[in-house]
N, CA, C and O atoms as a Maestro MAE file, in Angstrom:
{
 s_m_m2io_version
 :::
 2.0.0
}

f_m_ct {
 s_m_title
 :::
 protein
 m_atom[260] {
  # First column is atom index #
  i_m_mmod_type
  r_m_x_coord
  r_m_y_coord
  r_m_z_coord
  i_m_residue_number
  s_m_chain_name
  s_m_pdb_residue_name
  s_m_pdb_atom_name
  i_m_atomic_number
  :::
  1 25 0.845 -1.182 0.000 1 A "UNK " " N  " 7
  2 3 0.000 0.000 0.000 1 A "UNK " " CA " 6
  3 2 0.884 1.237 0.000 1 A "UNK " " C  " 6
  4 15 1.385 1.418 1.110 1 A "UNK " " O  " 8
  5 25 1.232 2.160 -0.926 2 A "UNK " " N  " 7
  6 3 1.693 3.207 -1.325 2 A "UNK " " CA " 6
  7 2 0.581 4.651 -0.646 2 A "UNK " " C  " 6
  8 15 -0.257 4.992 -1.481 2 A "UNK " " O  " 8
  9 25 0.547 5.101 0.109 3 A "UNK " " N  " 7
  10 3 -0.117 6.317 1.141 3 A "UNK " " CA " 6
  11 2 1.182 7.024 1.169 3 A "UNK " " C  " 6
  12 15 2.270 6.863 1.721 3 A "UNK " " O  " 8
  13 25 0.301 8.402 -0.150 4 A "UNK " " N  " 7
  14 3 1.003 9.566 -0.265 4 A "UNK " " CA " 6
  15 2 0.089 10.463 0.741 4 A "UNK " " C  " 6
  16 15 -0.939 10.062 1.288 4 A "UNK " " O  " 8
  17 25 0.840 12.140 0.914 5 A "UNK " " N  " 7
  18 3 0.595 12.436 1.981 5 A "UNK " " CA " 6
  19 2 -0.750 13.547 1.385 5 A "UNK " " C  " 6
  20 15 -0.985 14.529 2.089 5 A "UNK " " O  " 8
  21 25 -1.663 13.322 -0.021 6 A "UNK " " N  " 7
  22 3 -2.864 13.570 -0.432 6 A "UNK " " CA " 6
  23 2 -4.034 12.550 0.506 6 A "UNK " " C  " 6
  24 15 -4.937 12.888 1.270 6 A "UNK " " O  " 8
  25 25 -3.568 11.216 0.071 7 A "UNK " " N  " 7
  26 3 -4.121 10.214 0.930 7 A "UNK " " CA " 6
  27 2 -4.408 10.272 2.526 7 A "UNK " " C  " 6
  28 15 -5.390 10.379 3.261 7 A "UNK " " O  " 8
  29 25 -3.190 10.157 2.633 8 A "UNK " " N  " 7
  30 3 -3.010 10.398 4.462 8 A "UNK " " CA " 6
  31 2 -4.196 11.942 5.037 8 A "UNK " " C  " 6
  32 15 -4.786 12.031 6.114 8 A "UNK " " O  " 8
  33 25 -4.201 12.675 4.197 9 A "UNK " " N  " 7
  34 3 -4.593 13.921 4.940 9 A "UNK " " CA " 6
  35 2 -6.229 13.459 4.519 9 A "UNK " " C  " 6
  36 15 -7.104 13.807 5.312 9 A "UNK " " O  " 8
  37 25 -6.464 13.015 3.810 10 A "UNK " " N  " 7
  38 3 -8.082 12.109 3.489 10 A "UNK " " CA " 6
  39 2 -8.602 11.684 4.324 10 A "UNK " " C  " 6
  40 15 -9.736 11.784 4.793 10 A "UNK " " O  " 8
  41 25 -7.599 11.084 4.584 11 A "UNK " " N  " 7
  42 3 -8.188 9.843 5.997 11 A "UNK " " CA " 6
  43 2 -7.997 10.158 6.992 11 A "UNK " " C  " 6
  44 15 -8.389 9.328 7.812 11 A "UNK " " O  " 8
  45 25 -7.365 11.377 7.583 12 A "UNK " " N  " 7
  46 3 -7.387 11.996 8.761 12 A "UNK " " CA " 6
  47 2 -8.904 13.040 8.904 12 A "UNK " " C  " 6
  48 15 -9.392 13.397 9.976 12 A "UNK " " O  " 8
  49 25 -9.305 13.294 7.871 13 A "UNK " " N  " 7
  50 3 -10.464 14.529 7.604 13 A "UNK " " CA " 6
  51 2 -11.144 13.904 7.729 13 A "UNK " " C  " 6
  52 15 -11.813 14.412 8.630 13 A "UNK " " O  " 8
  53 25 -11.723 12.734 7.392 14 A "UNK " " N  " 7
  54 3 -12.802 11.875 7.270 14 A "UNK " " CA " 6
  55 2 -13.145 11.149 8.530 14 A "UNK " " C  " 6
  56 15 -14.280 10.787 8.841 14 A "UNK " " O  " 8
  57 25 -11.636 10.902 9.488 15 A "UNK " " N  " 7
  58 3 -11.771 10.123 10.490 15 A "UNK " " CA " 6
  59 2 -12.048 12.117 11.689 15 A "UNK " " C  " 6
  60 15 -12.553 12.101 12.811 15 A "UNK " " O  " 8
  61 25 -11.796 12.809 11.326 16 A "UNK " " N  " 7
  62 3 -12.180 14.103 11.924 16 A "UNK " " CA " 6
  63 2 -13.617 14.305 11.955 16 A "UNK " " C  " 6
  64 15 -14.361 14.584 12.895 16 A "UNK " " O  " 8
  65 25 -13.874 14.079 10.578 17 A "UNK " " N  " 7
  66 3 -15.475 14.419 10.245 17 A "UNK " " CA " 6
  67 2 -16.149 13.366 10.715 17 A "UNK " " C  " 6
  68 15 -17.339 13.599 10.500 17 A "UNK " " O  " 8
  69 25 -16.027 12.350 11.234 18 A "UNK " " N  " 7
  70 3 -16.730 10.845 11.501 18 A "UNK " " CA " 6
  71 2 -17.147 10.948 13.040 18 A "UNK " " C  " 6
  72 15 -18.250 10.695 13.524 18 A "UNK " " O  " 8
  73 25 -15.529 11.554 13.943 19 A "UNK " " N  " 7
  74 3 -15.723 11.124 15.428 19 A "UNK " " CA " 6
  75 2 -15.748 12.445 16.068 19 A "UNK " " C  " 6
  76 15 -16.170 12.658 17.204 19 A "UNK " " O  " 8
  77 25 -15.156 13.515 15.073 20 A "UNK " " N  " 7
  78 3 -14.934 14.507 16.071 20 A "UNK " " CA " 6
  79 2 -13.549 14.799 16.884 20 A "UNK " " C  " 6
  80 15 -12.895 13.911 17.430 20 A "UNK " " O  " 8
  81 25 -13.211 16.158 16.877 21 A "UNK " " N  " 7
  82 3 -11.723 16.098 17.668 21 A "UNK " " CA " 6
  83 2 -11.894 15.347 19.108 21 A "UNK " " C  " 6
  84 15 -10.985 14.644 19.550 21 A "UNK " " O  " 8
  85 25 -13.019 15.526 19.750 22 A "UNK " " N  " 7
  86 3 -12.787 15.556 21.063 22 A "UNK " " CA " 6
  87 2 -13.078 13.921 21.554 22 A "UNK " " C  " 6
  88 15 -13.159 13.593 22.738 22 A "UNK " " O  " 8
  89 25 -13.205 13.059 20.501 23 A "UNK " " N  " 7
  90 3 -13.293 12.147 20.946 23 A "UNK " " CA " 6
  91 2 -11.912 11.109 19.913 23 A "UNK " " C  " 6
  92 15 -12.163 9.993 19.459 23 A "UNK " " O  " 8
  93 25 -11.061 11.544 19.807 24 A "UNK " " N  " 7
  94 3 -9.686 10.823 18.670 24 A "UNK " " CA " 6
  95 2 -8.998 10.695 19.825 24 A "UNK " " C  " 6
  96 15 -8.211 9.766 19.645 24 A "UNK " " O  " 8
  97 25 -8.827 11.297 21.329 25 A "UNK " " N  " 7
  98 3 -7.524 10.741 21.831 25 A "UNK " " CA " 6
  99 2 -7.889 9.687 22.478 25 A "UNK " " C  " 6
  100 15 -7.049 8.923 22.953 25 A "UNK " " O  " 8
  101 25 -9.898 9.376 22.656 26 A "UNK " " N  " 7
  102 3 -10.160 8.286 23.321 26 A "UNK " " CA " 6
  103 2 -9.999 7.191 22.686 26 A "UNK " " C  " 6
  104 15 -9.680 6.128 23.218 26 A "UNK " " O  " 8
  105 25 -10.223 7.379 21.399 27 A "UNK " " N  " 7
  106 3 -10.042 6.505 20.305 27 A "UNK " " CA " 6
  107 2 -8.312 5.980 20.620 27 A "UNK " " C  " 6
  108 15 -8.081 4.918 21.197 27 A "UNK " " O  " 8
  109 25 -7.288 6.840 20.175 28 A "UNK " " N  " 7
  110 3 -6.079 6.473 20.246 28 A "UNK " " CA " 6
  111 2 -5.601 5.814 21.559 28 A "UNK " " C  " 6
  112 15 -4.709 4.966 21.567 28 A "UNK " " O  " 8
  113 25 -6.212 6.231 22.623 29 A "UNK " " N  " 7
  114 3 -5.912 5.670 23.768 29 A "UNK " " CA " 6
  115 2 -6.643 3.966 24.089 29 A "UNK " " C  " 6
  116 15 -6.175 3.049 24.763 29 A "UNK " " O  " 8
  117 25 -7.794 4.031 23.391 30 A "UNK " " N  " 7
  118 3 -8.483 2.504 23.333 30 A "UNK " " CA " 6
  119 2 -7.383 1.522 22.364 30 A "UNK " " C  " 6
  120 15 -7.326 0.299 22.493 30 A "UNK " " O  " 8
  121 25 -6.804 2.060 21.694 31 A "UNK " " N  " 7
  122 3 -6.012 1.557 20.347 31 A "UNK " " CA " 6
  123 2 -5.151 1.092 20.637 31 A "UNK " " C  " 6
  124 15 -4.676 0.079 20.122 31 A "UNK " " O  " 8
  125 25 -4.507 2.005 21.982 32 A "UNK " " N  " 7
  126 3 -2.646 1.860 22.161 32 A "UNK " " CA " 6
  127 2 -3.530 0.582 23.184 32 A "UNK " " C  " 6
  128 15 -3.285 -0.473 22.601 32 A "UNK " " O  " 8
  129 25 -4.481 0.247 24.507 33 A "UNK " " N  " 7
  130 3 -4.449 -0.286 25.193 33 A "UNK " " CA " 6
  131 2 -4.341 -1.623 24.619 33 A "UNK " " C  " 6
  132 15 -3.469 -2.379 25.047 33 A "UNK " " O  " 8
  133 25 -5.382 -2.109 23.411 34 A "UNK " " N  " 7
  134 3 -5.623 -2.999 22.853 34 A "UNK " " CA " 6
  135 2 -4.633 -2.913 22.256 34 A "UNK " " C  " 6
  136 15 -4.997 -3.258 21.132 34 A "UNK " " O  " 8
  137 25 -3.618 -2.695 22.196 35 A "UNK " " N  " 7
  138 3 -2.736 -3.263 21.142 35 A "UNK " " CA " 6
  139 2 -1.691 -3.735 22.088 35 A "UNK " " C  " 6
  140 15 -0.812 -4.511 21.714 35 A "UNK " " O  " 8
  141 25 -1.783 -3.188 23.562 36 A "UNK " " N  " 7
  142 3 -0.442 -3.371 24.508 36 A "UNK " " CA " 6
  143 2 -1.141 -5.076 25.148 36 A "UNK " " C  " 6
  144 15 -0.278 -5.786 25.664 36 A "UNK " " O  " 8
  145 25 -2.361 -5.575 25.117 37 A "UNK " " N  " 7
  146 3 -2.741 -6.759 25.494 37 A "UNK " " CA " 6
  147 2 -2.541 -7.456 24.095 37 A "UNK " " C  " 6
  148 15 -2.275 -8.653 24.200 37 A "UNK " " O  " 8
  149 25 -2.602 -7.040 22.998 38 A "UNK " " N  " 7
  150 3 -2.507 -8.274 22.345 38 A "UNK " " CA " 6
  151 2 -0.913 -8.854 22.329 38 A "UNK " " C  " 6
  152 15 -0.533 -10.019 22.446 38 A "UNK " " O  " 8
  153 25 0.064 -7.323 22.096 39 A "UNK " " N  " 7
  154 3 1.248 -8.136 22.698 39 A "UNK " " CA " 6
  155 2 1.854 -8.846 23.953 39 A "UNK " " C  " 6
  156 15 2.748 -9.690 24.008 39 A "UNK " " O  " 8
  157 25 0.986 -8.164 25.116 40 A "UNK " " N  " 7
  158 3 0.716 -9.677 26.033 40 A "UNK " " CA " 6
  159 2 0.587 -11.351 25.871 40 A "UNK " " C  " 6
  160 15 1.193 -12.387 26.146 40 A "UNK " " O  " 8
  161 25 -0.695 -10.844 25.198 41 A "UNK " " N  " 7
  162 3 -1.602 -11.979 24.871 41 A "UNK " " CA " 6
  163 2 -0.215 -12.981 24.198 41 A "UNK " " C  " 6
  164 15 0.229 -14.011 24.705 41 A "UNK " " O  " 8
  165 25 0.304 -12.243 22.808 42 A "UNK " " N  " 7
  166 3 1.329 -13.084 21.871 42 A "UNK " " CA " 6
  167 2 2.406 -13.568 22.944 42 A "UNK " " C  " 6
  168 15 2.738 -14.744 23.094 42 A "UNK " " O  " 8
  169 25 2.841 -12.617 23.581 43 A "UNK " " N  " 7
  170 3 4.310 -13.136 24.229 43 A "UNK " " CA " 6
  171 2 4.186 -14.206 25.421 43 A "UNK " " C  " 6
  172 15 5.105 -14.917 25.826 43 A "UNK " " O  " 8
  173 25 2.675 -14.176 25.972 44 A "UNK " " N  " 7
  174 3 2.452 -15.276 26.785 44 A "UNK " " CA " 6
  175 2 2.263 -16.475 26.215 44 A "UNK " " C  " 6
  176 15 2.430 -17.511 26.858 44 A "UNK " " O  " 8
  177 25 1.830 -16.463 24.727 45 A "UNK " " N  " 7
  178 3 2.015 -17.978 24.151 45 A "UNK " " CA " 6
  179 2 3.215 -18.285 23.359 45 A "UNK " " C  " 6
  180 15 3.475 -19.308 22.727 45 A "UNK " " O  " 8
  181 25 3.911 -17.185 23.515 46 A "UNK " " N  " 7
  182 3 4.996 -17.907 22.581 46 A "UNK " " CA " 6
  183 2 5.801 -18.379 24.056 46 A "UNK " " C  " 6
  184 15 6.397 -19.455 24.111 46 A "UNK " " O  " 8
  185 25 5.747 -17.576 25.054 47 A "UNK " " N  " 7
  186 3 6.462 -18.225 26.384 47 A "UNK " " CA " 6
  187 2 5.855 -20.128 26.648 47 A "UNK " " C  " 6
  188 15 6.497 -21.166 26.814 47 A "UNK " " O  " 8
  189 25 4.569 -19.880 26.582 48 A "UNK " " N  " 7
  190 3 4.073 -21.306 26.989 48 A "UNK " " CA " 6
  191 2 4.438 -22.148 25.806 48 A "UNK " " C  " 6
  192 15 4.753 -23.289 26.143 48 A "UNK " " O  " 8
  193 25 4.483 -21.940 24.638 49 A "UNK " " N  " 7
  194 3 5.456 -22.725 23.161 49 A "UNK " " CA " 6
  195 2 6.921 -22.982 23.556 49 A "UNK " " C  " 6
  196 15 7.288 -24.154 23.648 49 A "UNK " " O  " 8
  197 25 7.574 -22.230 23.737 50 A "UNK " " N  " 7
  198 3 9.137 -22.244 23.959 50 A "UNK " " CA " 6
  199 2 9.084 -23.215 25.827 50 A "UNK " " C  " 6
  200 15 9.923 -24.067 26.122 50 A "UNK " " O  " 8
  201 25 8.174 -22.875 26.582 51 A "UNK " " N  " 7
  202 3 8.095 -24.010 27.697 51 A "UNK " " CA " 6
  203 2 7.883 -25.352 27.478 51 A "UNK " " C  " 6
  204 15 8.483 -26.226 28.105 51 A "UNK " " O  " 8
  205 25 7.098 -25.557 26.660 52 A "UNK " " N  " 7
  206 3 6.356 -26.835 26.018 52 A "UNK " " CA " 6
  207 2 7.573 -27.633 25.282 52 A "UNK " " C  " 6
  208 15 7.896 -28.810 25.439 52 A "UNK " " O  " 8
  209 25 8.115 -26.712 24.488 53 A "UNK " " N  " 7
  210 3 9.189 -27.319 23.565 53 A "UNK " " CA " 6
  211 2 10.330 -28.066 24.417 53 A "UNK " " C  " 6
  212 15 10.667 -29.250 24.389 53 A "UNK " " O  " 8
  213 25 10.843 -26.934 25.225 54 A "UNK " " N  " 7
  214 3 11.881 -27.382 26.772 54 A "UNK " " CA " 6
  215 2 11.766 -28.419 27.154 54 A "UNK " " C  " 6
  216 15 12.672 -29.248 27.231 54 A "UNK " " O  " 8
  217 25 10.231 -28.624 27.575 55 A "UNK " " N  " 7
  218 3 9.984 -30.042 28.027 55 A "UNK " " CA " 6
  219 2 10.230 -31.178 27.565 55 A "UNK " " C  " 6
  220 15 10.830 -32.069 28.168 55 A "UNK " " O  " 8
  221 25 9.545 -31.267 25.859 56 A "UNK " " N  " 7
  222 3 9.801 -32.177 25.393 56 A "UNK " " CA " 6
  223 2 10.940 -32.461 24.838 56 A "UNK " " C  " 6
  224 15 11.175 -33.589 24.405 56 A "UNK " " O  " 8
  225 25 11.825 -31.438 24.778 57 A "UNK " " N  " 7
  226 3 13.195 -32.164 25.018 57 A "UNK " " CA " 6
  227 2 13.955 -32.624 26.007 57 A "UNK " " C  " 6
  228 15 14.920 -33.383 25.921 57 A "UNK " " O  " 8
  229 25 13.358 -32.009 27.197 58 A "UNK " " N  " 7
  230 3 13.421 -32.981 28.238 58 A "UNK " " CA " 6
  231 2 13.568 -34.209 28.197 58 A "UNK " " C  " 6
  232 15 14.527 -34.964 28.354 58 A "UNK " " O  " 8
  233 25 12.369 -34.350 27.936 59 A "UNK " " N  " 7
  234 3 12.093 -35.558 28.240 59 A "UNK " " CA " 6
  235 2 12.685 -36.621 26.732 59 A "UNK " " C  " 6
  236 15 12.395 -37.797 26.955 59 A "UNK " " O  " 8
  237 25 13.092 -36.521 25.949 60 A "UNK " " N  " 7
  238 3 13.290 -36.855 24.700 60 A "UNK " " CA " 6
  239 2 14.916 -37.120 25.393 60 A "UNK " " C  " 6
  240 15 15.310 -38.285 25.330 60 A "UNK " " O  " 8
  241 25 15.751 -36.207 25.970 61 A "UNK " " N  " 7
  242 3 16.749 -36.915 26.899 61 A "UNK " " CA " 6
  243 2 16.399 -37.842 27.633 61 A "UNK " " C  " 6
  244 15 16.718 -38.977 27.279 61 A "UNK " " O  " 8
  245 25 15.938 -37.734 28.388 62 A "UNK " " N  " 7
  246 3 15.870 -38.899 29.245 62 A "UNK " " CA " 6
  247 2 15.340 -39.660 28.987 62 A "UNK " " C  " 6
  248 15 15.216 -40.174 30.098 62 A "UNK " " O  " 8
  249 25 14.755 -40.373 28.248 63 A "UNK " " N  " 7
  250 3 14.626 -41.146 27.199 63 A "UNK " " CA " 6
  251 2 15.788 -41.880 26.886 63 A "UNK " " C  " 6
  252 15 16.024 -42.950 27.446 63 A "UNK " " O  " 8
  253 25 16.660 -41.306 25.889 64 A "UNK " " N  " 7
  254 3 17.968 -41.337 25.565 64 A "UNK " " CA " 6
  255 2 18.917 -42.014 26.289 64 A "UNK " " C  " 6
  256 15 19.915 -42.546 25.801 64 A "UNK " " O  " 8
  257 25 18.555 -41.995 27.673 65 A "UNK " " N  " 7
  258 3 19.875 -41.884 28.608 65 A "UNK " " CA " 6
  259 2 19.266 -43.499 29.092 65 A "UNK " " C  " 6
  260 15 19.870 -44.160 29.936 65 A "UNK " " O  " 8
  :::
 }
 m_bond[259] {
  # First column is bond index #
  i_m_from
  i_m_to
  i_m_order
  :::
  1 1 2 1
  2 2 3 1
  3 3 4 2
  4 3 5 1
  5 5 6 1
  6 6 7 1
  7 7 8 2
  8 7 9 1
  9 9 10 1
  10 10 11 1
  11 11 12 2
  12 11 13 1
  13 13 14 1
  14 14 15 1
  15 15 16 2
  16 15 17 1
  17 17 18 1
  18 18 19 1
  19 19 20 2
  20 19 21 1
  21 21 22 1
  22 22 23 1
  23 23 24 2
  24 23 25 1
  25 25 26 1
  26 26 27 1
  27 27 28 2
  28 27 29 1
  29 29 30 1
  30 30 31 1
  31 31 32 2
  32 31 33 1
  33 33 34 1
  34 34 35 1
  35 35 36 2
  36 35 37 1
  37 37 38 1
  38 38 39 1
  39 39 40 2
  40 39 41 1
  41 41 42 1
  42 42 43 1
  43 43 44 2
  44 43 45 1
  45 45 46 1
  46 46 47 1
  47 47 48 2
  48 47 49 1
  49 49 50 1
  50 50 51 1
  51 51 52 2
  52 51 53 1
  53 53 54 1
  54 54 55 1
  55 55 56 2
  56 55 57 1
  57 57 58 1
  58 58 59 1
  59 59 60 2
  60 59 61 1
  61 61 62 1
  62 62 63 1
  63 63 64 2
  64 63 65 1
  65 65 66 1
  66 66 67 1
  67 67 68 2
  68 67 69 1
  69 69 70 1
  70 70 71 1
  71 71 72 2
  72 71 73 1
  73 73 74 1
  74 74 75 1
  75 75 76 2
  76 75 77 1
  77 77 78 1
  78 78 79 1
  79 79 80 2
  80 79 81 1
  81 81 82 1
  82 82 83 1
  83 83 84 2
  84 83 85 1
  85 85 86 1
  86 86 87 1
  87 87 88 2
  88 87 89 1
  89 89 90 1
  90 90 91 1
  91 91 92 2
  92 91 93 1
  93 93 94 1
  94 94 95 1
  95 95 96 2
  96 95 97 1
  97 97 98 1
  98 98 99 1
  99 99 100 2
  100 99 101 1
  101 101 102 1
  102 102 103 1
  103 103 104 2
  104 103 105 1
  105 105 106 1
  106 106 107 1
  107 107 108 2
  108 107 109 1
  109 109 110 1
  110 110 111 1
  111 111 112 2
  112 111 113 1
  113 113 114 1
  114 114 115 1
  115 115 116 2
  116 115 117 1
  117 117 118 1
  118 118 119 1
  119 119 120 2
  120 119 121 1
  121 121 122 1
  122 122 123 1
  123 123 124 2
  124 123 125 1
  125 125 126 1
  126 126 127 1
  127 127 128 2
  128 127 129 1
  129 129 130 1
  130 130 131 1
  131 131 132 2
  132 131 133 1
  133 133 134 1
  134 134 135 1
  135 135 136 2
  136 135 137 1
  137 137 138 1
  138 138 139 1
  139 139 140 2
  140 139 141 1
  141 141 142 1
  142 142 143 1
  143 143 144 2
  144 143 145 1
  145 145 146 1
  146 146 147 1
  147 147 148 2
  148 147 149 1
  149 149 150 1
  150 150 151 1
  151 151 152 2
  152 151 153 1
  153 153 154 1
  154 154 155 1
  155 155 156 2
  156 155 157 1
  157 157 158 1
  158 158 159 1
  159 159 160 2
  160 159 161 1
  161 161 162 1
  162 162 163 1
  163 163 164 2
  164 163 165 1
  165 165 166 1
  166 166 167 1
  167 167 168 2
  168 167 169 1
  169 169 170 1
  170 170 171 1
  171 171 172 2
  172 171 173 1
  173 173 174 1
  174 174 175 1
  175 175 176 2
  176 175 177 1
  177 177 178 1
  178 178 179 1
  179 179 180 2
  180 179 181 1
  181 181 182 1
  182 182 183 1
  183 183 184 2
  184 183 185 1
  185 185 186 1
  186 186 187 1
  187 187 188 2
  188 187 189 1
  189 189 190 1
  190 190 191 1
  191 191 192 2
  192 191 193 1
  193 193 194 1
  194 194 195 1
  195 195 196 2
  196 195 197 1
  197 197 198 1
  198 198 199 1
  199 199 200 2
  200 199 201 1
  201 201 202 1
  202 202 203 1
  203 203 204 2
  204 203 205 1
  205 205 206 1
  206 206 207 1
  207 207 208 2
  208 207 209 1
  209 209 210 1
  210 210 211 1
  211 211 212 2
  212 211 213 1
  213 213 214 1
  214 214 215 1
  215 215 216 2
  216 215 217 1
  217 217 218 1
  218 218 219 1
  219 219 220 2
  220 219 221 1
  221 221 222 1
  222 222 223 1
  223 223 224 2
  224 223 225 1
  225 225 226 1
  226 226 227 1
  227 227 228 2
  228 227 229 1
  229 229 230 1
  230 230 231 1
  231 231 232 2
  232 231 233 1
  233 233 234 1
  234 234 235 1
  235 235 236 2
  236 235 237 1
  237 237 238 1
  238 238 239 1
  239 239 240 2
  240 239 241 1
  241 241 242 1
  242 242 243 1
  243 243 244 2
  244 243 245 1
  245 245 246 1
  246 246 247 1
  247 247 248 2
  248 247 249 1
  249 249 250 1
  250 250 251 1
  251 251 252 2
  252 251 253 1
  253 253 254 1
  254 254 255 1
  255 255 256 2
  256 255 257 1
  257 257 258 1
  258 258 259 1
  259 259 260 2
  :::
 }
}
C-alpha cells in the first residue's frame, strides 16, 4: 500500500469528520491499550510454546539416557 501524503490527509479529515476532535484521543488511547494486550496476549504464548518445547526435550533426553 503506497499512502502519499494527499491520501493520508483524506483519511485523517474523514476520520475528523466521523468522530470529532474531542473524541480521537479516546479513540487512540483505546487503540494503544488494545494493542499493549494483544502483545501480552502473543508473548504469553509464545512463552508457553518455547516451555512446552523445553519439556519435550526434556524428556526426549531422558529417554535417551
Amino acid at each position: 500500500m503506497n499512502l502519499g501524503a494527499p491520501e493520508i490527509i483524506l483519511i485523517v479529515a474523514v476520520i475528523l469528520i466521523f468522530f470529532g476532535a474531542k473524541k480521537i484521543p479516546e479513540l487512540a488511547q483505546g487503540l494503544g491499550k488494545g494493542l499493549r494486550e494483544f502483545r501480552k496476549a502473543a508473548r504469553d504464548i509464545q512463552d508457553d510454546i518455547e516451555k512446552d518445547v523445553k519439556q519435550i526435550d526434556q524428556n526426549k533426553d531422558q529417554k535417551q539416557q
